[in-house]
C-alpha positions as CSV (number, residue, x, y, z in Angstrom):
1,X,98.5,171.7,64.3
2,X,95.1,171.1,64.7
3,X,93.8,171.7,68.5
4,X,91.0,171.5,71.3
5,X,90.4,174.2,73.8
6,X,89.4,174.0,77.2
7,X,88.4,176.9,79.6
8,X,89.1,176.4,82.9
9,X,89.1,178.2,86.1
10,X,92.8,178.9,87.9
11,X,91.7,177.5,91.9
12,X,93.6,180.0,93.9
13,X,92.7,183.7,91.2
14,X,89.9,182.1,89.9
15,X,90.6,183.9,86.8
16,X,89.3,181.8,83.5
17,X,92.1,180.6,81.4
18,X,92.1,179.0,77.9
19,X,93.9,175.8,77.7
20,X,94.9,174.3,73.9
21,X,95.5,170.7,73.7
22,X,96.7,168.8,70.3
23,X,94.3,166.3,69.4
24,X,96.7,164.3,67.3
25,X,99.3,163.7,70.0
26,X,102.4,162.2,68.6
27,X,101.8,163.5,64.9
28,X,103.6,166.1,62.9
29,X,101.7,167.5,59.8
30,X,104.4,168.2,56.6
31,X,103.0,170.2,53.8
32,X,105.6,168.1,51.2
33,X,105.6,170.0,47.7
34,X,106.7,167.5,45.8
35,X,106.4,163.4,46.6
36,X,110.1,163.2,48.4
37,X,109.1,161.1,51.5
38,X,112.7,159.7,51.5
39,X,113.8,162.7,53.8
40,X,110.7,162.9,56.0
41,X,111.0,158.9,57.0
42,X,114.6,159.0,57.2
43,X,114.1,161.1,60.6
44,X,114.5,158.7,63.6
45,X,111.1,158.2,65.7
46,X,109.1,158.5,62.3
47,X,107.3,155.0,62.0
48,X,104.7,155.2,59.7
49,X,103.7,158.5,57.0
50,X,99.9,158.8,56.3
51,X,99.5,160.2,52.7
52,X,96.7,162.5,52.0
53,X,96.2,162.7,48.1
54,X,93.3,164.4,46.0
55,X,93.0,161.1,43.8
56,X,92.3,157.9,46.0
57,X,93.4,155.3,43.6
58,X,91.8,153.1,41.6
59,X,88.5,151.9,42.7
60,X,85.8,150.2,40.4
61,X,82.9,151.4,38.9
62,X,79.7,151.2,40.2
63,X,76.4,152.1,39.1
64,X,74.2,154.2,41.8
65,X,70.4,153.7,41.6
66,X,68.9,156.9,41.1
67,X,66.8,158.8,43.6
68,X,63.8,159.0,44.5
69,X,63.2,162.1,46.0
């Protein structure tokens, strides 16, 4: 799960201690090997999947100017 760190000092040792905090709170990353999302969105508390996919669907072709460098 993808975290932050934050270094902080205890106030009675004042020892230095490393914190890690999630920065997607409320998210759970699934690795899926095949494209069975039935399973994964039949747990309870799962609203919404986000899909991460190499191809990003059809979009149309446009000409870029070429540069001028």
């Amino acid at each position: 799960m993808p975290t932050y760190r934050i270094v902080v000092k205890h106030h009675r040792n004042k020892k230095f201690i490393v914190r890690r905090f999630p920065i997607f709170t409320g998210y759970v990353f699934v690795n899926l090997p095949t494209q069975r999302f039935v399973p994964v969105e039949a747990v309870e508390g799962v609203g919404k999947r986000l899909k991460y996919s190499r191809t990003y669907g059809e979009a149309p072709a446009v000409q870029l100017p070429a540069r001028s460098d």
